[in-house]
N, C-alpha and C positions, 0 to 999 in steps of 0.2 A: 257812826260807821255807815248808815244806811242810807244818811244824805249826802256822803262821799262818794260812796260805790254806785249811788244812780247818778249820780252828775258824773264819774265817771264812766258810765253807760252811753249817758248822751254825750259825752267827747265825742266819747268812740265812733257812736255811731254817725255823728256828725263829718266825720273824719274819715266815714267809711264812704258816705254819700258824696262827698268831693271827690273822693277818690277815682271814684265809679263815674264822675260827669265823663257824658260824650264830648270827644275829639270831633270836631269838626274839619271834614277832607277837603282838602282844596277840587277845586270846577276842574273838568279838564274838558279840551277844546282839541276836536278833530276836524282834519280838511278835509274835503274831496274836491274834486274838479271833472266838471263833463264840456270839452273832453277831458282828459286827463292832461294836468301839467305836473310834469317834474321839475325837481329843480335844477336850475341851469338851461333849462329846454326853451325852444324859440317856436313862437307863434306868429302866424301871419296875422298884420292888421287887419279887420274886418270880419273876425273870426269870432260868432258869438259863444262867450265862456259863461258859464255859471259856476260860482264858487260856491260849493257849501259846505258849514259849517254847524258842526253838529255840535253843541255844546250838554254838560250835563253837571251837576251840583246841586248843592242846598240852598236854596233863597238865592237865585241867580240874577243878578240886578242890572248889567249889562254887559252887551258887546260891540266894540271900536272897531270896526274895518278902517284901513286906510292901504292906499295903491298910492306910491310914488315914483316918479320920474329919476329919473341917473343923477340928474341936479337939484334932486329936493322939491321939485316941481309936483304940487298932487293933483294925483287924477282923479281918485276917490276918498272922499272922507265920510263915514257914516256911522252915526251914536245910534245904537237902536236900544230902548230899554226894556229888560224882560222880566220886569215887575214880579220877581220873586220866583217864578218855576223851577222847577227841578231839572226838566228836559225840552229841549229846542233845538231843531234844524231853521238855521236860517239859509237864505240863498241871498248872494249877491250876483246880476249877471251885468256883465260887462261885453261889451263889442270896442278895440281899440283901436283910436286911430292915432295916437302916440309912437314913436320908434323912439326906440332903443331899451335898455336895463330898466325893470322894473323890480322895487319890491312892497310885496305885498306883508299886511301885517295885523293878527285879528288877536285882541286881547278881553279877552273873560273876565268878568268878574262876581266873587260872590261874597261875602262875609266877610270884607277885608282881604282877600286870595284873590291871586289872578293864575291865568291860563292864558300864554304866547304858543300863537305858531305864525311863521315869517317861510316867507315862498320868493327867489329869487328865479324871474325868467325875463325873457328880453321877446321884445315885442319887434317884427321886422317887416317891411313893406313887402307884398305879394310880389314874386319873382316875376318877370316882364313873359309874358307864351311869347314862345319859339314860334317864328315867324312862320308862315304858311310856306309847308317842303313844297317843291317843284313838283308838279302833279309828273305822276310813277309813268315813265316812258311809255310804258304797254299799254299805256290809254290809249295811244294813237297807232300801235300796232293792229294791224288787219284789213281786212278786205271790205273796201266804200262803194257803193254806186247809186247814183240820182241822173243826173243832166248838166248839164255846160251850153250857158244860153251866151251866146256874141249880139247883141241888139248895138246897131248904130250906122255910120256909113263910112266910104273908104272915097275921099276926092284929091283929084288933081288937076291944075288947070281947071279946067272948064267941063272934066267929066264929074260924074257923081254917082255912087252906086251903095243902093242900101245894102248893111249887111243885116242878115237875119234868121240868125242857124240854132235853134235848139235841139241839143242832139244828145243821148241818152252816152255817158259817161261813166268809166269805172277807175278805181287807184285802190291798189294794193301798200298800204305804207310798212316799212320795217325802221324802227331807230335803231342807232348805233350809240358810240360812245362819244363824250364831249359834245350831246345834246344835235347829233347830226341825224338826218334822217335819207333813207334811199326811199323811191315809189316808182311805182309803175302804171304809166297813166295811157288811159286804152280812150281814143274818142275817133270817132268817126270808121272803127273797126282797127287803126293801128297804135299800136305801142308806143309809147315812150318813157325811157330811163330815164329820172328825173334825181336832182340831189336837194336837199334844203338842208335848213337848220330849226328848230323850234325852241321857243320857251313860252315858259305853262302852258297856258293852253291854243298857242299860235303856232301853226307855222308860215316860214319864207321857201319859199322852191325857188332855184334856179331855174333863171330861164330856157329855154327850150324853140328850136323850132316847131312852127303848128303851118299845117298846111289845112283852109278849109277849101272843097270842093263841091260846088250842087250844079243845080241847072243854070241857075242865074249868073255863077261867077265863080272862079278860080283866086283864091288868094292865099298870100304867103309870109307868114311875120315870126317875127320871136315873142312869145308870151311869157309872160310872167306871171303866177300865182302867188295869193296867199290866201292859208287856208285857219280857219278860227273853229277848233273844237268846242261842241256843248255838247256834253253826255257824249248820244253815238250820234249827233249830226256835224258835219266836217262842212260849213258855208268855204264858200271859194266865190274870189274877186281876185282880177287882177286888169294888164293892160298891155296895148299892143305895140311893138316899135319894129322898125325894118320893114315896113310892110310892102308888097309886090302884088300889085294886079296885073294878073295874066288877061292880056286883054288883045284879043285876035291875035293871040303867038307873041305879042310884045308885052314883057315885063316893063311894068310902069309904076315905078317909088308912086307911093298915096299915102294919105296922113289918114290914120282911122279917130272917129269920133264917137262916140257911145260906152256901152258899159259891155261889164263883161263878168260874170257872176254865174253861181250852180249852187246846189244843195247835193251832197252825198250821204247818204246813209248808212253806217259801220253796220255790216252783217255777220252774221254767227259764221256761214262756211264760205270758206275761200272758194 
């Protein structure tokens, strides 16, 4: 009876120690992303990602990264082995220059157990910048003054006479709408209402009569400007046509040859 009852003992307890073996948990595998990708969500190409994956288990023996293309095309394929730990962050970082559906795909494993997680985002070429707006009208709103220099000469026939007037110059501009502009252009002590049009940072003025007068000569043309804004300097070049030399009481047509240019400076008060 005594060698029944202990061999029935060690059944038992045999039977109690199997009982009792630990259960081995399967790995589990978490994502993160910096930046953050969600799923479904759309990244621009060129955008450095870093994927990481934080794995954790018993005798952790490896993990599969792989990134494919919409067509089965892979971008990333990568075995890393994790020779047995328990806990491991890895990072995979990526910068894509692929367009379109991506998915991504990291599998764990540990003691025969695996851990899936799968990330669907689509990868999109960087939107094209909005072309350079029309610099804001009120750049060229205000009150300018420098000089208006006429160097050259005015002949006909057989006379010839230099011209050679720098003379201290003001314009007041105001724009309007559909990129028109009115000014008011003060040389030689008188006024003149002027109309243009500008884009970015040019304008065209209509022509205008200009009368100049000194000691040397009376003359009389229609001018034309144009003026090319940098910050608050307004440069002005233009050219002369119609031109009349008043010459002993006789208006005499002359062709002018030279230049005809100034510098204005945008001032704070009108």
């Amino acid at each position: 009876m005594r060698k029944l009852s202990f061999l029935s003992l060690v059944l038992i307890g045999f039977m109690l120690m199997t009982g009792c073996k630990k259960e081995t948990l399967p790995p589990t595998l978490t994502l993160s992303s910096e930046p953050n990708i969600t799923e479904g969500m759309e990244v621009e190409t060129g955008t450095d990602i870093k994927f990481n994956f934080d794995c954790k288990g018993e005798n952790l023996s490896s993990l599969l990264i792989t990134i494919t293309g919409e067509n089965g095309e892979e971008i990333i394929y990568n075995f890393l082995d994790l020779n047995g730990v328990t806990s491991v962050t890895k990072t995979e970082e990526c910068i894509f220059t692929y367009v379109g559906r991506l998915t991504l795909e990291a599998t764990l494993r540990a003691n025969g157990q695996t851990a899936t997680v799968t990330l669907h985002f689509t990868s999109v070429a960087p939107s094209e910048p909005d072309p350079d707006p029309d610099p804001d009208p009120a750049l060229f709103d205000g009150f300018y003054s420098g000089f208006l220099k006429i160097d050259g000469s005015v002949s006909a026939l057989a006379l010839s006479f230099p011209v050679n007037d720098s003379t201290q110059a003001e314009m007041t501009i105001t724009t309007l709408e559909d990129n028109q502009v009115t000014a008011v252009f003060v040389y030689q002590g008188t006024s003149f209402d002027i109309t243009g049009s500008y884009e970015d940072n040019s304008i065209v003025f209509d022509s205008f009569p200009l009368e100049i007068s000194n000691s040397n000569l009376q003359l009389t043309a229609t001018i034309q400007l144009n003026g090319t804004l940098d910050e608050n300097v307004l440069s002005l070049e233009g050219n002369f046509s119609d031109c009349l030399l008043n010459y002993t009481g006789i208006q005499i047509p002359v062709e002018f040859t030279g230049e005809i240019g100034g510098v204005l400076e945008k001032c704070d008060d009108l």
